[in-house]
Residue frames as a rotation matrix with the C-alpha (Angstrom) as fourth column:
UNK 1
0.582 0.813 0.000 0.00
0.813 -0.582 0.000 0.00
0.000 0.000 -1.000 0.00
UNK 2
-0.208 -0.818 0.535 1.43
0.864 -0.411 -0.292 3.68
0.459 0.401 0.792 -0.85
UNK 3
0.086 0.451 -0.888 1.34
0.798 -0.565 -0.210 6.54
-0.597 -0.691 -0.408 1.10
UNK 4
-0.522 -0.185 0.833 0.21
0.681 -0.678 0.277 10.08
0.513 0.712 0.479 0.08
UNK 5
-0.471 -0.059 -0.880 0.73
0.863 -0.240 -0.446 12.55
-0.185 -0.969 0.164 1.83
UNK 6
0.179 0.406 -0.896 -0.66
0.640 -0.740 -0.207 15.74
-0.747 -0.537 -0.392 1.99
UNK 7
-0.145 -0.480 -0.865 1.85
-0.382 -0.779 0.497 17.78
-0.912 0.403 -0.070 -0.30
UNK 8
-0.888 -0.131 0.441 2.01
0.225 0.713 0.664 14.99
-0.401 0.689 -0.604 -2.74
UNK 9
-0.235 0.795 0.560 -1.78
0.939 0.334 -0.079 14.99
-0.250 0.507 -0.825 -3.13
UNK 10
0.572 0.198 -0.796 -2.08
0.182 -0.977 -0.112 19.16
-0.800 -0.080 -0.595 -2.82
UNK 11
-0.398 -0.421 -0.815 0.82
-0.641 -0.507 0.575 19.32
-0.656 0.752 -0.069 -6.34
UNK 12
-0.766 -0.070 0.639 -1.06
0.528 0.498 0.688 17.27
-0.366 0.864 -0.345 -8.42
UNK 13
-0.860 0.444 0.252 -3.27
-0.173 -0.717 0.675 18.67
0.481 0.537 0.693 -11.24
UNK 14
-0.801 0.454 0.390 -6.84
-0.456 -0.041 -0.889 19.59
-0.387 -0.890 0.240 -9.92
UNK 15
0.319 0.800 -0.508 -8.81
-0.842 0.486 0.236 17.17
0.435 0.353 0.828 -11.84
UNK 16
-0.410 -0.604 -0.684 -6.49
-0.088 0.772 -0.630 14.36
0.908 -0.198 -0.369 -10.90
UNK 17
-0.919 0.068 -0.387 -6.92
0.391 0.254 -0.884 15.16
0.039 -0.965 -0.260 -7.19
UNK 18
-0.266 0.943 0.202 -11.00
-0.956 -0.285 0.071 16.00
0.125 -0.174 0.977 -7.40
UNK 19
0.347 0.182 -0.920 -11.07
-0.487 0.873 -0.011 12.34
0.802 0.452 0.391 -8.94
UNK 20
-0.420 -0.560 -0.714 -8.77
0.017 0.782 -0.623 10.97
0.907 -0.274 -0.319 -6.17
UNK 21
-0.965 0.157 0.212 -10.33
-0.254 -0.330 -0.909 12.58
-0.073 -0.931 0.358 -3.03
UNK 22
0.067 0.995 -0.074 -14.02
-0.997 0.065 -0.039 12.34
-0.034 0.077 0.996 -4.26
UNK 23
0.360 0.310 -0.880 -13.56
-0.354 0.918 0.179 8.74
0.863 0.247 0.440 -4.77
UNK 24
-0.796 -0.598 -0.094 -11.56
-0.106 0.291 -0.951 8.11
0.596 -0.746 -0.295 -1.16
UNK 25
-0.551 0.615 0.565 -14.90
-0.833 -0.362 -0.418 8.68
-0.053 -0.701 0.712 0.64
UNK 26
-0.943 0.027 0.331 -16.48
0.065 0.992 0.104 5.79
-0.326 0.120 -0.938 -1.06
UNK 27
-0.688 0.566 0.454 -19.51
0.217 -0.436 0.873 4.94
0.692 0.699 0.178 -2.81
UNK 28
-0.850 0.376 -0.368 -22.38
0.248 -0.331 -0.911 7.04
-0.464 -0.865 0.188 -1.54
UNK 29
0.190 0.946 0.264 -26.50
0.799 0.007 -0.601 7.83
-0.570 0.325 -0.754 -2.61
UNK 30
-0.985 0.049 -0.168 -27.36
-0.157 -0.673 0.722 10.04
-0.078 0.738 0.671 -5.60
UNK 31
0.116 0.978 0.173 -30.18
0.893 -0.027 -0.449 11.34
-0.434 0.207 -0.877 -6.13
UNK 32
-0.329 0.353 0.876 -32.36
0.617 -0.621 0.483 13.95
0.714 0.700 -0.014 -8.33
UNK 33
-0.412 0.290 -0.864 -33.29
0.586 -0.641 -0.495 17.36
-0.697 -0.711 0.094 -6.27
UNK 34
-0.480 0.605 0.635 -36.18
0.864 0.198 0.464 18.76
0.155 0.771 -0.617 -7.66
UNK 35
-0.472 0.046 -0.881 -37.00
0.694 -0.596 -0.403 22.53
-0.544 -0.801 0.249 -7.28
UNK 36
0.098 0.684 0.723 -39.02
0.986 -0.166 0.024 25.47
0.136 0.710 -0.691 -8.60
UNK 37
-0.646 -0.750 0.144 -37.70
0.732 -0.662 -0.163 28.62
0.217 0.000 0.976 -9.72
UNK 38
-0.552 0.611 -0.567 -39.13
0.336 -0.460 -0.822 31.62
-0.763 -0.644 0.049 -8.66
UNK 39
-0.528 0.586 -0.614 -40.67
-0.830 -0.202 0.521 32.26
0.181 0.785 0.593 -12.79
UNK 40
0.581 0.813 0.046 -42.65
-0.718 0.539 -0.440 28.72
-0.383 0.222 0.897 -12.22
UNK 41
0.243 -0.664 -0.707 -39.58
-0.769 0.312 -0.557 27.07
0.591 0.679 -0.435 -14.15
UNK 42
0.981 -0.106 0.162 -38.72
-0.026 0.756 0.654 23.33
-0.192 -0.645 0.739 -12.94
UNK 43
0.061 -0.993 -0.099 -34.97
-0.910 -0.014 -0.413 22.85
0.409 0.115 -0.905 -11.99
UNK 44
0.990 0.081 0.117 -33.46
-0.123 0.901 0.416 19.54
-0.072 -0.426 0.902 -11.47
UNK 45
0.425 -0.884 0.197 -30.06
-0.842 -0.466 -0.274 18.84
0.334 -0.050 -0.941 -10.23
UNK 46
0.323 -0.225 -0.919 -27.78
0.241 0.959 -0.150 15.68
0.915 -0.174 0.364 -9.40
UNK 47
0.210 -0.628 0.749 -26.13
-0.897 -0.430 -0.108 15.65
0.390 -0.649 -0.653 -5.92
UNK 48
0.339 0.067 -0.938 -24.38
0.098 0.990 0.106 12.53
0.936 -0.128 0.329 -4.23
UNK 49
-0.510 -0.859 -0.051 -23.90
0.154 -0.033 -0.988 14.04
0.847 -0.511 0.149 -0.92
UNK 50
0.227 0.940 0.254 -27.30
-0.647 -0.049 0.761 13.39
0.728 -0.337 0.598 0.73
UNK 51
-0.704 -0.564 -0.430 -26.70
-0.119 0.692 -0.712 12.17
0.700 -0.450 -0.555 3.94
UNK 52
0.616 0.636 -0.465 -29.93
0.466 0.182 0.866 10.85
0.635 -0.750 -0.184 7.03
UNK 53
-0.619 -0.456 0.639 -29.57
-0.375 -0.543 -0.751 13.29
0.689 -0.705 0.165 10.12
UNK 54
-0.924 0.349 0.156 -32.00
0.089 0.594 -0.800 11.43
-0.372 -0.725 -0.580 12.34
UNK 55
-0.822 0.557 0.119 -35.43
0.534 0.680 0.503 10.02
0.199 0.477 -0.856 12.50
UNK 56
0.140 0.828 0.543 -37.50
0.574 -0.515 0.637 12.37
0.807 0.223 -0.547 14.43
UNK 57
0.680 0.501 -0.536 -37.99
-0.494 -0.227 -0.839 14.94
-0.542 0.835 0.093 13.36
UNK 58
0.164 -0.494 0.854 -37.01
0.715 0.656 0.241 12.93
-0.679 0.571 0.461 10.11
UNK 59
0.769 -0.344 -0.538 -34.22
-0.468 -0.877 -0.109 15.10
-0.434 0.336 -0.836 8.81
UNK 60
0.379 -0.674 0.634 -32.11
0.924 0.321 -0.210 14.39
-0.062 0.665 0.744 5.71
UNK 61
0.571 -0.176 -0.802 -29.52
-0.304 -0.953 -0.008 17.14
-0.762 0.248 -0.598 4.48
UNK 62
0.432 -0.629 0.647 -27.10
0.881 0.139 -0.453 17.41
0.195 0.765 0.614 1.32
UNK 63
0.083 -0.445 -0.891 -24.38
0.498 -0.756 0.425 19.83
-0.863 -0.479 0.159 0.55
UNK 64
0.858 0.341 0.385 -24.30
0.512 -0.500 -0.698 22.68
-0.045 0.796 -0.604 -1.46
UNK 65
0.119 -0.993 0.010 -21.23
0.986 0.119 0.119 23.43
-0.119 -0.005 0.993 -3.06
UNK 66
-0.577 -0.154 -0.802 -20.46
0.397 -0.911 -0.112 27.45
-0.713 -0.383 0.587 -3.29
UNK 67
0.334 0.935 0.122 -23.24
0.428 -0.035 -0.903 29.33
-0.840 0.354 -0.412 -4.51
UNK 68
0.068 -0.394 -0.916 -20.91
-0.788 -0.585 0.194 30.45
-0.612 0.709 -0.350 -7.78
UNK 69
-0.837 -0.544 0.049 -20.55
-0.474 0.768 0.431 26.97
-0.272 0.338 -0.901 -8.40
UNK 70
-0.436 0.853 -0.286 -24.34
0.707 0.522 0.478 25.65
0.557 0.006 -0.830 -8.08
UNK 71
-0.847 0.513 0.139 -26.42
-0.523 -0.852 -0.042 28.87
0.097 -0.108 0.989 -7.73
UNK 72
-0.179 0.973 -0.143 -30.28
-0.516 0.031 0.856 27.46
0.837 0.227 0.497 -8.73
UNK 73
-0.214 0.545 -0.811 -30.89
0.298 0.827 0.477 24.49
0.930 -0.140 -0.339 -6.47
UNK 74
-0.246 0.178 -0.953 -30.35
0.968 -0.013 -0.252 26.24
-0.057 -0.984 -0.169 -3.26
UNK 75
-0.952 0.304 -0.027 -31.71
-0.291 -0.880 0.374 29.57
0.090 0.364 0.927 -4.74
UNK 76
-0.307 0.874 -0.377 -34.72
-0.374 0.254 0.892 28.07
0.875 0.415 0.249 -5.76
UNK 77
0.047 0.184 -0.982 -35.36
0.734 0.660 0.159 26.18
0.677 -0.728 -0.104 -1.83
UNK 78
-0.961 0.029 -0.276 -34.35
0.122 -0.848 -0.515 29.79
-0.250 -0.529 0.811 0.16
UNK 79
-0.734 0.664 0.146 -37.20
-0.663 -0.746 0.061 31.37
0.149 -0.052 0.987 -1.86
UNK 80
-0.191 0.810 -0.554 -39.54
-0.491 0.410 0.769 28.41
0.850 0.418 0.320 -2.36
UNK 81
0.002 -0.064 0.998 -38.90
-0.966 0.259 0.019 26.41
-0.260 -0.964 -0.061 1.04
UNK 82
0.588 0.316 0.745 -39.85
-0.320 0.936 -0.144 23.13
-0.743 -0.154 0.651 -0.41
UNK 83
-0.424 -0.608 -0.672 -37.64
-0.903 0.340 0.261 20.67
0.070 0.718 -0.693 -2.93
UNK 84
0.735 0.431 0.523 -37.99
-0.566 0.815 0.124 16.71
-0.373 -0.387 0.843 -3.66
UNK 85
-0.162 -0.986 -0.031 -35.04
-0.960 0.150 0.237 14.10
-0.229 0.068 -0.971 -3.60
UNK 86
0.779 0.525 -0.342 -35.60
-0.621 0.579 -0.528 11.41
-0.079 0.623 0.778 -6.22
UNK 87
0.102 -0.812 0.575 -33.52
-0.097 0.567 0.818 8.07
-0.990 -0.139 -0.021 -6.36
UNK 88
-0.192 -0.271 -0.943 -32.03
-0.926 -0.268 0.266 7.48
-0.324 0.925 -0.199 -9.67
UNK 89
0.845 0.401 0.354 -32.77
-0.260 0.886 -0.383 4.28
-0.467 0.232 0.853 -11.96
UNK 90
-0.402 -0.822 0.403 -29.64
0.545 0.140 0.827 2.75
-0.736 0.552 0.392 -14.32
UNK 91
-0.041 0.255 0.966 -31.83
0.878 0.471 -0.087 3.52
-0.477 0.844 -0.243 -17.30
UNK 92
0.791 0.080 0.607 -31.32
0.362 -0.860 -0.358 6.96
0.493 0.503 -0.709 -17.05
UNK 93
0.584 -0.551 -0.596 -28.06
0.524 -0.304 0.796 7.70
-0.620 -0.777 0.111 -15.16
UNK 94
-0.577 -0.806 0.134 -26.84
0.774 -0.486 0.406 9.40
-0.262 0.338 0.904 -17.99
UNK 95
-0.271 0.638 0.721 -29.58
0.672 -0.411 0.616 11.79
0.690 0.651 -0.317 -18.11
UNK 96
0.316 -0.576 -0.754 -28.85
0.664 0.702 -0.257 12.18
0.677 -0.420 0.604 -15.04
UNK 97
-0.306 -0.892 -0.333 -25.13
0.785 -0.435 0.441 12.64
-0.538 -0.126 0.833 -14.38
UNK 98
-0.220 -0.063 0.973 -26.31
0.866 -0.471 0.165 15.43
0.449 0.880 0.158 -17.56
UNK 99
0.509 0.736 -0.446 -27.89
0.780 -0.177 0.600 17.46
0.363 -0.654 -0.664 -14.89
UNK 100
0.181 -0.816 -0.549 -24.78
0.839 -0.163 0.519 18.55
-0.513 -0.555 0.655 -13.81
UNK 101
-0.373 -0.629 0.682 -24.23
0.870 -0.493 0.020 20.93
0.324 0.601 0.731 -16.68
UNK 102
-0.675 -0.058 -0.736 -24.28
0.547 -0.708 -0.446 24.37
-0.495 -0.704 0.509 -15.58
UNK 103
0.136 0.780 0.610 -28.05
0.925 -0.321 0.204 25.31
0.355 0.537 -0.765 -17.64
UNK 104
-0.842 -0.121 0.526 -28.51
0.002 -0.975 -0.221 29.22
0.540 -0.185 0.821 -17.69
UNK 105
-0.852 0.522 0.032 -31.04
0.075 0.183 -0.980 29.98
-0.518 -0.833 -0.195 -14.97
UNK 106
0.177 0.974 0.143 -34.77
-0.540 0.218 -0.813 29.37
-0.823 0.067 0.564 -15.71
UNK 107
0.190 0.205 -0.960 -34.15
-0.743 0.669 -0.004 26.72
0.642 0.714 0.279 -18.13
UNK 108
0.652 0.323 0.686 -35.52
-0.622 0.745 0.240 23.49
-0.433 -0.583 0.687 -17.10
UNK 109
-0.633 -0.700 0.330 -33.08
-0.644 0.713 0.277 20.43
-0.429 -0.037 -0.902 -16.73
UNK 110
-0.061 0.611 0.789 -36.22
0.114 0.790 -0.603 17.93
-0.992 0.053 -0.118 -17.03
UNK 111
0.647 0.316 0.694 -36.40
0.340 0.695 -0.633 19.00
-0.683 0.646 0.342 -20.20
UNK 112
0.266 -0.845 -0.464 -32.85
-0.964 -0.245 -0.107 19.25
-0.024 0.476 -0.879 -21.53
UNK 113
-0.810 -0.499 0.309 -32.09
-0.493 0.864 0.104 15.69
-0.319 -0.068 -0.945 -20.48
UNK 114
-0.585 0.208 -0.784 -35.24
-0.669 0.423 0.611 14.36
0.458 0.882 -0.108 -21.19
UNK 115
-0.582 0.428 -0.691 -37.23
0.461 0.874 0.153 13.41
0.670 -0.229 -0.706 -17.92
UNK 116
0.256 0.930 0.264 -40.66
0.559 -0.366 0.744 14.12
0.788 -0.043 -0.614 -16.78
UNK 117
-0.720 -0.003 0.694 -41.56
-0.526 -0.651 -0.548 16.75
0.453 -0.759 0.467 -14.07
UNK 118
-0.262 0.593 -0.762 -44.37
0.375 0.790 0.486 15.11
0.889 -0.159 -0.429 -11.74
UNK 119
-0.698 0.334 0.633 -46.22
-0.643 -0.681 -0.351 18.03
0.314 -0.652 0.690 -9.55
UNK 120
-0.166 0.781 -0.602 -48.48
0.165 0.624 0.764 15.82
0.972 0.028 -0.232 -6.82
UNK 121
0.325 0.733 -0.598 -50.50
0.851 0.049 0.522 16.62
0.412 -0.679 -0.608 -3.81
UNK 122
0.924 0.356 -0.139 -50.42
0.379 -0.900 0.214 20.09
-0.049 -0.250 -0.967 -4.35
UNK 123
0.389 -0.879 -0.278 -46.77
0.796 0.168 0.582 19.78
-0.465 -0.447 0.764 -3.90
UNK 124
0.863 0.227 -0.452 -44.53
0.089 -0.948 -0.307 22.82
-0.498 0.225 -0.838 -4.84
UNK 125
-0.073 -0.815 -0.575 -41.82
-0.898 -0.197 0.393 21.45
-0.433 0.545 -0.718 -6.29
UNK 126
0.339 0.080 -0.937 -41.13
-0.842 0.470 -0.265 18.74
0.419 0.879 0.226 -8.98
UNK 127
0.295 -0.447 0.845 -40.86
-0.340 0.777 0.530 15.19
-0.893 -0.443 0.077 -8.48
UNK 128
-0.812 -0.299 -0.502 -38.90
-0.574 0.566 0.591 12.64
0.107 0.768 -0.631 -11.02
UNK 129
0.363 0.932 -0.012 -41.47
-0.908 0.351 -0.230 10.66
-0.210 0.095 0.973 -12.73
UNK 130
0.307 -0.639 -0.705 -39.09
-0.645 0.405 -0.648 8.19
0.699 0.654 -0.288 -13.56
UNK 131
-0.688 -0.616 0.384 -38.22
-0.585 0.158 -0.795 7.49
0.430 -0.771 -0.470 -9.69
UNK 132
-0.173 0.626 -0.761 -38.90
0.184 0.779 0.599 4.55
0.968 -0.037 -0.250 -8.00
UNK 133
-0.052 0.017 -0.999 -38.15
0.998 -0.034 -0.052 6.17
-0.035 -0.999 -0.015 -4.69
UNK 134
-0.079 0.451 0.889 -39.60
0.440 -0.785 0.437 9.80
0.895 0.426 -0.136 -3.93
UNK 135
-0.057 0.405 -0.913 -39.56
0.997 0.063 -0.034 12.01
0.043 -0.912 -0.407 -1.27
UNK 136
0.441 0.427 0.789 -40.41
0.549 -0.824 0.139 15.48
0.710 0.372 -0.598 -0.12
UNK 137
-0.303 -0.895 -0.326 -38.66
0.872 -0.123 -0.474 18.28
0.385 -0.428 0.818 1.66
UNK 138
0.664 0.652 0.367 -39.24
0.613 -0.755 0.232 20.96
0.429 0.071 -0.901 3.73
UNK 139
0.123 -0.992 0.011 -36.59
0.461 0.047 -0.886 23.42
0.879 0.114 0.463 4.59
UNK 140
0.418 -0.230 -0.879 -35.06
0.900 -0.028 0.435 23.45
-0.125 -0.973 0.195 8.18
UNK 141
0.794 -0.402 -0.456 -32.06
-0.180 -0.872 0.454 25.71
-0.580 -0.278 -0.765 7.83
UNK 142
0.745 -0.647 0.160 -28.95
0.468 0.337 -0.817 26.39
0.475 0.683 0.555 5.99
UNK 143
0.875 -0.485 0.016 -26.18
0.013 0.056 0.998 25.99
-0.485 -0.873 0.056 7.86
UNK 144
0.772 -0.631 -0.072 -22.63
-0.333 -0.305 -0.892 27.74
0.541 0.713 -0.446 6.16
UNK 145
0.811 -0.583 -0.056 -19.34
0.445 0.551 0.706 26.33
-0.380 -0.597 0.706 6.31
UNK 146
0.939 -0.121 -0.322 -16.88
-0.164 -0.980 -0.109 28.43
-0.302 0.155 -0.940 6.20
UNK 147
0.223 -0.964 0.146 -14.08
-0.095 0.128 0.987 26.89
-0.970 -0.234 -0.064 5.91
UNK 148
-0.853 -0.405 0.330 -14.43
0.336 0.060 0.940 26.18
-0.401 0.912 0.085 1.89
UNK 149
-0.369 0.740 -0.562 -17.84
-0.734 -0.603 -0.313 28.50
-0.571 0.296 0.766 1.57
UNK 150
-0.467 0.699 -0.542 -20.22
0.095 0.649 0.755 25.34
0.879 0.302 -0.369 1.02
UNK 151
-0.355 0.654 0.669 -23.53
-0.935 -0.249 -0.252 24.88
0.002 -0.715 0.700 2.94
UNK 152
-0.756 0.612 -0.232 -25.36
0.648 0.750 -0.133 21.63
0.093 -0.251 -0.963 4.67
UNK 153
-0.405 0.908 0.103 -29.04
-0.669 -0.371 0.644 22.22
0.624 0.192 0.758 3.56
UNK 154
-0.967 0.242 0.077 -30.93
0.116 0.690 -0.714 20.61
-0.226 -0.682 -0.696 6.47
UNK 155
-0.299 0.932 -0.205 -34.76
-0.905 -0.209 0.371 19.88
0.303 0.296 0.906 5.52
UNK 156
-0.683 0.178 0.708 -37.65
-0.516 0.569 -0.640 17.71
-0.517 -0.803 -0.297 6.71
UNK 157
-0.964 0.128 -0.234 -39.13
-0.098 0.646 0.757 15.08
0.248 0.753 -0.610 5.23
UNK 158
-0.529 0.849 -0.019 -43.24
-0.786 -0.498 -0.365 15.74
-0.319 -0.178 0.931 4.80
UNK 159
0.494 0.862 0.113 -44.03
-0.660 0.456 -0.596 13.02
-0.565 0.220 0.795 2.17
UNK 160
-0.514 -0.804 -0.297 -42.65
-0.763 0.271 0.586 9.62
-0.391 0.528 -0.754 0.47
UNK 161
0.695 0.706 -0.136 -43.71
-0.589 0.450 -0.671 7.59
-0.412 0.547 0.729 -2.22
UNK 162
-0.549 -0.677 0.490 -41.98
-0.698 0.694 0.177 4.27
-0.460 -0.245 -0.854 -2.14
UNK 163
0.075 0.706 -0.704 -43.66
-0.698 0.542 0.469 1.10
0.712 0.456 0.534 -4.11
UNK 164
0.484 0.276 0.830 -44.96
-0.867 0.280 0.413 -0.97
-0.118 -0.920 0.375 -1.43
UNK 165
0.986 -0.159 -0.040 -43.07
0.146 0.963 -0.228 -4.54
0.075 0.219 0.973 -2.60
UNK 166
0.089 -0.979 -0.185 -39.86
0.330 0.204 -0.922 -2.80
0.940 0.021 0.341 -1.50
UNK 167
-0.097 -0.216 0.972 -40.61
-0.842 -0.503 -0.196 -2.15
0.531 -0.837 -0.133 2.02
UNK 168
-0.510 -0.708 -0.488 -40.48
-0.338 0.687 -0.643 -4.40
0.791 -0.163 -0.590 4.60
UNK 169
0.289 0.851 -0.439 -42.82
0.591 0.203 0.781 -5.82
0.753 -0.485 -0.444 7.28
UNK 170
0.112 -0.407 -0.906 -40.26
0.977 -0.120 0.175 -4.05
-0.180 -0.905 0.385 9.47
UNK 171
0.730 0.255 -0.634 -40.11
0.202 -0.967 -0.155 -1.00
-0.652 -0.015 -0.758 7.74
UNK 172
-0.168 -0.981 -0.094 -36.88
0.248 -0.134 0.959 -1.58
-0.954 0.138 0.266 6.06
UNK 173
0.853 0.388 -0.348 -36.78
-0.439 0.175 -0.881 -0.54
-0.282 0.905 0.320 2.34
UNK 174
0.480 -0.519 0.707 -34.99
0.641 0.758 0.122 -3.06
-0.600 0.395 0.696 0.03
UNK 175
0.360 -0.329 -0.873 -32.74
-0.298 -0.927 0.227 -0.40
-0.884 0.178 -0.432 -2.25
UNK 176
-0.539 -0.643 0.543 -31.26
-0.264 0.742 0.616 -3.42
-0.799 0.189 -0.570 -4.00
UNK 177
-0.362 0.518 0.775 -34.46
0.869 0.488 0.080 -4.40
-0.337 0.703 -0.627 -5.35
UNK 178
0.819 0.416 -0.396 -35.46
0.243 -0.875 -0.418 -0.57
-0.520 0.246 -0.818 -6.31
UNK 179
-0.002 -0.956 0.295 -32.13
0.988 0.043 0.146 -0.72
-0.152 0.291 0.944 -7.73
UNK 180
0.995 0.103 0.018 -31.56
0.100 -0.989 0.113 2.65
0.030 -0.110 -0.993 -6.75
UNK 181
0.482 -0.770 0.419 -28.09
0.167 -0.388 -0.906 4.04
0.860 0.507 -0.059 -8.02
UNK 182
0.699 -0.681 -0.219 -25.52
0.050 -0.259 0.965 4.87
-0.713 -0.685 -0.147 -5.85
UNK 183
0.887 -0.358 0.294 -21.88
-0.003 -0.639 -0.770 6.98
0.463 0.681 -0.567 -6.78
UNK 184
0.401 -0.915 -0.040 -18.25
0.713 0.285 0.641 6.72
-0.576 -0.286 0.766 -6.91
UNK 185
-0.595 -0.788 0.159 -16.35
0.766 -0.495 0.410 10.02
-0.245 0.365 0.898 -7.29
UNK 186
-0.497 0.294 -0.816 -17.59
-0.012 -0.943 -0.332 12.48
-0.868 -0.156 0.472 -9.53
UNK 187
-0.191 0.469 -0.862 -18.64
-0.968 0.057 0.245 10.60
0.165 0.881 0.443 -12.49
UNK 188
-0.622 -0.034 -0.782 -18.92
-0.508 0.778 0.370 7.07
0.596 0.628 -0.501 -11.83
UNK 189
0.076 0.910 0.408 -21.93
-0.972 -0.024 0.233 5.22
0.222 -0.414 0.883 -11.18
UNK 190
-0.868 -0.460 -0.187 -22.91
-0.419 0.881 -0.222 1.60
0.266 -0.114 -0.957 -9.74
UNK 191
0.494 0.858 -0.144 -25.89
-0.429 0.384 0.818 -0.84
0.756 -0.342 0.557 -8.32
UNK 192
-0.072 -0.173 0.982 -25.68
-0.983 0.180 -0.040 -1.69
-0.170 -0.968 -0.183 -4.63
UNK 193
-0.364 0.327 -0.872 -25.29
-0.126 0.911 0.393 -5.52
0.923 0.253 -0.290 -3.95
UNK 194
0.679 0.369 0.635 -27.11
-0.685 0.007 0.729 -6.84
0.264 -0.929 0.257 -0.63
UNK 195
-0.733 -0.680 0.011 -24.66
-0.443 0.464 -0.767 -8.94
0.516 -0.567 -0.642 1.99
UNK 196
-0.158 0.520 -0.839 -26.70
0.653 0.693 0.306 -8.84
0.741 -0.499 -0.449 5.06
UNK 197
-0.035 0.236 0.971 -28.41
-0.333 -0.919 0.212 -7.40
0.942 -0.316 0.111 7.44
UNK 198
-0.609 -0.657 -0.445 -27.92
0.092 0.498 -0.862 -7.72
0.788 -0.566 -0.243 11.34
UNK 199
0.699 0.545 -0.463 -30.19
0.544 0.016 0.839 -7.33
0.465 -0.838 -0.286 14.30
UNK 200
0.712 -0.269 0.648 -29.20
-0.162 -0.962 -0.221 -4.01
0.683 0.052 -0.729 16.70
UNK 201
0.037 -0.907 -0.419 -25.78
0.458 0.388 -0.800 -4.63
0.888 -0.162 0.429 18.08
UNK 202
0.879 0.392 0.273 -25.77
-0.217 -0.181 0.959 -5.20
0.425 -0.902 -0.074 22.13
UNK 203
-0.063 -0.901 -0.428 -22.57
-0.818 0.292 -0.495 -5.63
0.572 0.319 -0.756 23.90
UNK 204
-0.683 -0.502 0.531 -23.70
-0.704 0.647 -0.294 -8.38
-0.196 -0.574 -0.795 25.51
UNK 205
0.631 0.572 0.525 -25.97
-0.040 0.699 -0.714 -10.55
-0.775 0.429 0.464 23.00
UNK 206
-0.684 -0.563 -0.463 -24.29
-0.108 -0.550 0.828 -11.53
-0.721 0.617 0.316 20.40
UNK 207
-0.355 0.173 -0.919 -25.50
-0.913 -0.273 0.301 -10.74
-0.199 0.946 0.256 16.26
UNK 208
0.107 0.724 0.681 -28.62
0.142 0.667 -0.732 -12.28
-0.984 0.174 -0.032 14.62
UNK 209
-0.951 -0.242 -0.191 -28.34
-0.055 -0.474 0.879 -12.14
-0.303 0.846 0.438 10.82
UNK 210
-0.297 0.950 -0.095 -31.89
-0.234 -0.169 -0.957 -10.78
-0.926 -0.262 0.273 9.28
UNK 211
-0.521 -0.228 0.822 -31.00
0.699 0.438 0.565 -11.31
-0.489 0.870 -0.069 5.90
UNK 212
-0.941 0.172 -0.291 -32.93
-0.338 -0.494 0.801 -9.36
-0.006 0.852 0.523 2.41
């Protein structure tokens, strides 16, 4: 195994070391954020840094990278309050990853790349129609980090639309079988495999395995 240190990784070009650092974290969810400019315009954006902050209140957040870099999505959620975070399918991960491109404001992603908007129960911001896994947001706070002028959007989860044959009697959902996407780096994509699940870890019982 090779070490690399600090300097080493800090002189190499800065694609090289986006690629090497973004991928050191390992692979992590991606999903579609779905939002509505302040003309009515639907904006849709990729982000793989969605991360579960606890259950209740059931709070999810993601980061937003500086607001020169990725202006709309957290524009559009200040003024609007509300957003939805859509899992991703293979069959479109390159419609995607396409998201990413830096559209001039009020022009809709959904339809540059080529997938539906989906406005339900009243909701104020776009869901993917495409997604097997859906949920809604309501925004908590944004919370700045100063140290490289990105923000953790914290929001609460109001409503989710899950297909019932991937939840569990226990509540679990199956991701595996929703084959919901999941991300390595900054471009590369994958499908989760199940192992195994365990039973909640006492220090004096030992591990049941629940299985898939």
């Amino acid at each position: 195994m090779k070490h690399y240190s600090l300097e080493e990784i800090q002189g190499w070009s800065r694609f090289y070391r986006a690629n090497f650092v973004n991928s050191l974290s390992g692979f992590k969810p991606v999903s579609l954020i779905g939002t509505t400019h302040k003309s009515g315009e639907f904006n849709l954006a990729i982000f793989s840094n969605i991360v579960h902050l606890g259950a209740d209140p059931t709070l999810i957040g993601f980061i937003n990278r500086p607001r020169e870099a990725a202006p709309h999505t957290l524009a559009n959620i200040e003024q609007n309050l509300f957003y939805t975070i859509n899992h991703i399918s293979p069959e479109y991960i390159d419609k995607a990853h396409q998201t990413s491109a830096k559209y001039p404001e009020g022009v809709s992603e959904f339809e540059m790349v080529g997938l539906t908007p989906e406005i339900k129960i009243d909701f104020k911001a776009p869901f993917v129609k495409e997604s097997m896994v859906q949920y809604a947001m309501e925004l908590v706070e944004v919370v700045s980090i100063k140290h490289n002028n990105t923000f953790l959007v914290v929001g609460k989860m109001i409503h989710a639309f899950v297909e019932p044959s991937y939840v569990g009697e226990d509540g679990f959902i199956d991701l595996v079988k929703a084959q919901s996407v999941v991300s390595l780096g900054l471009d590369g994509y994958g499908e989760a495999t199940a192992l195994q699940r365990f039973s909640y870890a006492k220090p004096d019982q030992p591990l049941t395995e629940l299985g898939f």
